[in-house]
C-alpha atoms as one frame of an Amber mdcrd trajectory, in Angstrom:
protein
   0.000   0.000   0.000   0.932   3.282  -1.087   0.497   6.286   1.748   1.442
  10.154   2.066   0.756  11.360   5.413   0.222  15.147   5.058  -0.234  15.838
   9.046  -0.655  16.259  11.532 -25.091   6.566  17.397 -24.984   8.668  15.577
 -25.249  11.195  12.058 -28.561  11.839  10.758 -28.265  10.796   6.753 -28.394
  14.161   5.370 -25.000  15.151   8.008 -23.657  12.073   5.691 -24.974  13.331
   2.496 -23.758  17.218   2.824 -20.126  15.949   4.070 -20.149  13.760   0.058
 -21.259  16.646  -1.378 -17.919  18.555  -0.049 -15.649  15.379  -0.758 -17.017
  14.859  -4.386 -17.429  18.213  -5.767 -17.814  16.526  -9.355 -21.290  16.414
  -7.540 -21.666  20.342  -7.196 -24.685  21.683  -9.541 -24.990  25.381 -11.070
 -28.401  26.627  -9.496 -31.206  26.276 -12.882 -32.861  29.685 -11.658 -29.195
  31.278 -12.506 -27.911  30.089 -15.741 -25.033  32.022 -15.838 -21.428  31.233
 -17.469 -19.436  31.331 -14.321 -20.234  28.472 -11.699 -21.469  28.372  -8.867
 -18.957  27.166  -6.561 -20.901  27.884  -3.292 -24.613  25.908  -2.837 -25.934
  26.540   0.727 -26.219  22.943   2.867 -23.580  21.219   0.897 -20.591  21.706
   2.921 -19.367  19.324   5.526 -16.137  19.542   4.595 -15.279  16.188   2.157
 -11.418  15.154   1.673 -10.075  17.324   4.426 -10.152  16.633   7.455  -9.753
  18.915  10.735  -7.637  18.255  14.215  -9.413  16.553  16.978  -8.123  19.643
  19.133 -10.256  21.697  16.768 -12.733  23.467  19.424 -15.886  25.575  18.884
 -14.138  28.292  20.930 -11.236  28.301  18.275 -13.647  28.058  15.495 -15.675
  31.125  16.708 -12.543  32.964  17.008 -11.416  32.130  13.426 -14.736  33.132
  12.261 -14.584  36.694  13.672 -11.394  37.281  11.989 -12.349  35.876   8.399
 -10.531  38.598   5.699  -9.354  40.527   8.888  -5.931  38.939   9.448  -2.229
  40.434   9.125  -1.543  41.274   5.158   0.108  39.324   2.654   3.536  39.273
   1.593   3.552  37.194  -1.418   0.301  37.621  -4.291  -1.707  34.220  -4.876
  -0.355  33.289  -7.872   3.062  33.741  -6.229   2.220  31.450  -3.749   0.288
  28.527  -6.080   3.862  28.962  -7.610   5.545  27.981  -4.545   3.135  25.204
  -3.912   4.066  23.885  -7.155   7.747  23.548  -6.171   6.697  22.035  -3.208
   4.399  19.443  -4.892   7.268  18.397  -6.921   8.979  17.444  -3.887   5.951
  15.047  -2.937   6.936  11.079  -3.324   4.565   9.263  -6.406   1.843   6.992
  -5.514   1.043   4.477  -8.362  -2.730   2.755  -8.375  -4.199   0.431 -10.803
  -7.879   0.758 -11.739  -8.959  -1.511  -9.450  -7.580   0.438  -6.210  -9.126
   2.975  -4.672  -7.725   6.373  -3.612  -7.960   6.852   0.652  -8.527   9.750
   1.916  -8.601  10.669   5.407  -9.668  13.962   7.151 -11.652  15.804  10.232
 -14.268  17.906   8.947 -16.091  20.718  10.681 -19.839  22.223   9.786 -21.989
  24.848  11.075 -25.439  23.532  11.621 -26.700  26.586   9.647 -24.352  28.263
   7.528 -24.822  31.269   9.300 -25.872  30.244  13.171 -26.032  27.239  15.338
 -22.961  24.947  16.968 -20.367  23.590  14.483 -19.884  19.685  14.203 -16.285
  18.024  13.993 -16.095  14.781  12.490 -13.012  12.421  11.300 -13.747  11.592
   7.604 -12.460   8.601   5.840 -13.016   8.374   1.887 -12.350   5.451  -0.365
 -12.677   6.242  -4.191 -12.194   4.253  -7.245  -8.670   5.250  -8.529 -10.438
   4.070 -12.366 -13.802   5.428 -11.872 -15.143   1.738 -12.029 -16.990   1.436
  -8.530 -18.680   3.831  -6.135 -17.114   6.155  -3.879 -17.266   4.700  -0.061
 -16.827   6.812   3.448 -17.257   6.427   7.309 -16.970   8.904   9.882 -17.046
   9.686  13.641 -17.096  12.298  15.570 -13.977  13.818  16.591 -14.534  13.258
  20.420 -15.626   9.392  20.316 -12.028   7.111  18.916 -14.701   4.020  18.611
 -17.781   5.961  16.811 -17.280   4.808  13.265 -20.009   4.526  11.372 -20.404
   1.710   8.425 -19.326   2.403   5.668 -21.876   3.806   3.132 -21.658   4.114
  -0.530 -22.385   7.360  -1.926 -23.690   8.669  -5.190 -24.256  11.876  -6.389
 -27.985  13.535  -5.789 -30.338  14.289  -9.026 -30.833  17.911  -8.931 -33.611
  17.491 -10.989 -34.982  15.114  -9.014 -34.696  15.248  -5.107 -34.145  12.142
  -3.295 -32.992  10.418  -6.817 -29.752   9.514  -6.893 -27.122   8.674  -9.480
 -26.290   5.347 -10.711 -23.583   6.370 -13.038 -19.881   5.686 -11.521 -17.942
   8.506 -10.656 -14.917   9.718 -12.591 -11.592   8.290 -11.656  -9.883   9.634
  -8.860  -6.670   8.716  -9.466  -5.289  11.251 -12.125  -2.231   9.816 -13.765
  -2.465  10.584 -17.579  -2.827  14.422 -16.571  -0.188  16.706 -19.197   2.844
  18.042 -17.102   2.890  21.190 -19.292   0.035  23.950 -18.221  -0.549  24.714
 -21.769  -1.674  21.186 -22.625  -3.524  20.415 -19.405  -5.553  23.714 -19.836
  -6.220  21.872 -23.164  -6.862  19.095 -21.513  -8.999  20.298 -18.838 -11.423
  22.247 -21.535 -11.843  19.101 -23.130 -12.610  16.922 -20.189 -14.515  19.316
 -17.791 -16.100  17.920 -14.742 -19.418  16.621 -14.635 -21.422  19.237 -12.768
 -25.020  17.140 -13.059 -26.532  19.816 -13.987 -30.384  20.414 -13.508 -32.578
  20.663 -16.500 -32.967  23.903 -17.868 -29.492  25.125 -17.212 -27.495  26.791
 -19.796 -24.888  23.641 -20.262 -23.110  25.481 -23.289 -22.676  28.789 -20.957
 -21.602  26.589 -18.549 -19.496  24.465 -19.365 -17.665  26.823 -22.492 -17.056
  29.521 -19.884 -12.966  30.664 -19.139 -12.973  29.515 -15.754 -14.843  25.953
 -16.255 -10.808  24.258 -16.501  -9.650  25.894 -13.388 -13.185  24.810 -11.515
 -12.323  20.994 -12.955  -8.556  21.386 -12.057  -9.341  22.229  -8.841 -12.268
  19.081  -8.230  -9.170  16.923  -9.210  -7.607  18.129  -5.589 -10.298  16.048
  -4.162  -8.071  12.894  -5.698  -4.898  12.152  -6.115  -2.797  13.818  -8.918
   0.601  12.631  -8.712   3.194  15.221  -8.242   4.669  16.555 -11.578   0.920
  17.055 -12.626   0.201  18.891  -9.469   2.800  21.381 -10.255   1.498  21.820
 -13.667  -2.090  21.527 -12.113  -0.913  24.757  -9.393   0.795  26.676 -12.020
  -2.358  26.271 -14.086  -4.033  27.766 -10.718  -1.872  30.785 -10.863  -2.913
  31.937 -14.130  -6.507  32.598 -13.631  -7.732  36.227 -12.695  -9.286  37.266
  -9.538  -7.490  34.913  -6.355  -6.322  37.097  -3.794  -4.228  36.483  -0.405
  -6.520  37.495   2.489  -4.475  36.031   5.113  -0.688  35.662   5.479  -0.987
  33.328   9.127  -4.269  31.271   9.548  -4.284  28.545  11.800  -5.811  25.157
   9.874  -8.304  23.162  11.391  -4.876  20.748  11.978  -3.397  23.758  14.092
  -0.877  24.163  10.760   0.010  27.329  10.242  -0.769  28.460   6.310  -1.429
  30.986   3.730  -5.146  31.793   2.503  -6.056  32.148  -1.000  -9.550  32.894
  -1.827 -10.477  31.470  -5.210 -12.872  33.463  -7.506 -16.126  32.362  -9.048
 -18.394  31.811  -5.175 -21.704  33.116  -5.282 -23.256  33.842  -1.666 -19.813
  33.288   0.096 -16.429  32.865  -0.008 -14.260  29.503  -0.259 -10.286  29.957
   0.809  -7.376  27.663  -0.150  -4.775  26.780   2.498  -1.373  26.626   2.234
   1.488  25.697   4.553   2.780  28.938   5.706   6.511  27.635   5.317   6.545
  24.790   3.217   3.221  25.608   0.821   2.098  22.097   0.970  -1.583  22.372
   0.434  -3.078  21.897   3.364  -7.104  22.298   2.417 -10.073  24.545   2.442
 -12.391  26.808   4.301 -15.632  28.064   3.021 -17.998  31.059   4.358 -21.300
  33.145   3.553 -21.990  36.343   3.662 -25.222  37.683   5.063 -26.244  41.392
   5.740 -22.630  42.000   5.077 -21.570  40.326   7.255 -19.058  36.892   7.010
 -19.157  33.661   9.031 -16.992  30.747   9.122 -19.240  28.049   7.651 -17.170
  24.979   7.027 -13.241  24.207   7.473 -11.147  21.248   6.447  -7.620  19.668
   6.359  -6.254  16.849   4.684  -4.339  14.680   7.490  -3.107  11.851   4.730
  -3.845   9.776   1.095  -3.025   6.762   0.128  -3.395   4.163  -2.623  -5.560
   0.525  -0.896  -7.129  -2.555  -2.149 -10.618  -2.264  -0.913 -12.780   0.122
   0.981 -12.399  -0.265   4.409  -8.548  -0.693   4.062  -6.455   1.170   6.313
  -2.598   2.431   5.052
């Protein structure tokens, strides 16, 4: 078995069903009332955080301190695309997992969720993911919460939700998680990535053409792909692909991850109704995973935060590294 380790009774179903929405964001939709070119990359109730995971010593007390000072922290000293440049050096410097179709890409994480995005007590959970490195069998998670060592739940296969029809689900398979056969040059992966966009299962009556031809549909699929493995020449490529597009900003040059990791926040563009931030390692610009937040009366709240703890290449869902 391949690993990296990137350190350091019950869920009601639809706790289970927001935290895959976060993990497989193939599984995102574009709202049909809005058929606009740009996505939208924030849909209230989806986010419980998916291949991330947060520290057990994560409190609500830290988390409410974190959400007062969303965009109000010390300024940056280095622009975003600066930074995504840095991360690329230091994804080169990652060791190569291999995985044949039949394997299955772990994941493992803590995730933290605000009941409402805007009010109630946040829930911490440890997250562990198990998808199809081919895209030949359904994706597979447990969790726990972050308190309770022996709370796992079983595992539960997960499929993406019809937005056309609530409660339906999808039968198709997912697309493969492990991306191998991405282009190492960021001319020919943008190429790549405009020809092979994700699937957004979009509801009927959206504007698929607007959607799906718009400029920033290849950085919305590059970034899904972090929610996989991309082995590390490609993730340079994929990061320096990253640092092209218009519109990231640094809002915070020291935020404490949900880990307790020190990083670098880069907000990404295209989030309708919030805001969704990319961390960084503060020294080392390993990426260290996201943060998401609305907006309401003006006002921003912390809604969801997650860091990835490890990955690794298994057999089976279920396997451990």
């Amino acid at each position: 078995m391949n690993k990296i380790e990137q350190s350091p009774h019950g869920f009601e179903e639809q706790l289970l069903r927001d935290l895959t929405a976060h993990v497989v964001r193939r599984a995102e939709i574009v709202s049909a009332a809005r058929p606009v070119a740009r996505r939208n990359r924030f849909l209230q109730g989806r986010r419980l955080a998916g291949a991330f995971g947060l520290a057990v010593a994560l409190t609500v007390g830290a988390l409410a301190v974190q959400t007062m000072r969303v965009g109000n922290q010390p300024p940056p000293t280095a622009s975003a695309s600066e930074i995504l440049r840095m991360a690329a050096d230091a994804a080169r410097q990652q060791p190569q997992l291999t995985a044949r179709p039949d394997q299955y890409v772990f994941t493992e994480l803590l995730a933290t969720m605000r009941e409402r995005p805007d009010s109630g007590p946040y829930t911490t959970v440890r997250t562990q993911i198990w998808q199809s490195a081919g895209g030949v069998a359904h994706t597979q998670t447990r969790h726990r919460p972050a308190t309770d060592p022996n709370g796992w739940s079983e595992l539960k296969v997960l499929r993406p939700s019809d937005p056309a029809n609530p409660g339906k689900e999808f039968d198709e398979f997912p697309s493969p998680a492990y991306h191998g056969d991405l282009p190492t040059d960021p001319d020919e992966l943008l190429r790549y990535l405009r020809e092979h966009p994700v699937d957004l299962h979009l509801p009927e009556g959206a504007d698929e053409q607007a959607v799906y031809g718009d400029e920033s549909m290849p950085y919305t699929t590059a970034r899904s792909m972090l929610d996989g493995y991309v082995p590390p020449q490609a993730l340079a490529t994929l990061f320096e692909l990253l640092a092209r597009e218009p519109g990231a900003v640094v809002i915070s040059s020291d935020v404490v991850d949900s880990a307790g990791r020190h990083g670098v926040a880069i907000r990404i563009p295209g989030v309708i109704g919030g805001n969704e931030d990319f961390i960084f390692d503060r020294d080392t610009h390993v990426y260290l995973g996201t943060r998401g937040s609305v907006v309401r009366n003006g006002k921003e709240s912390l809604y969801t935060a997650a860091a990835l703890l490890r990955v690794a290449i298994v057999d089976r869902p279920g396997q451990l590294p």
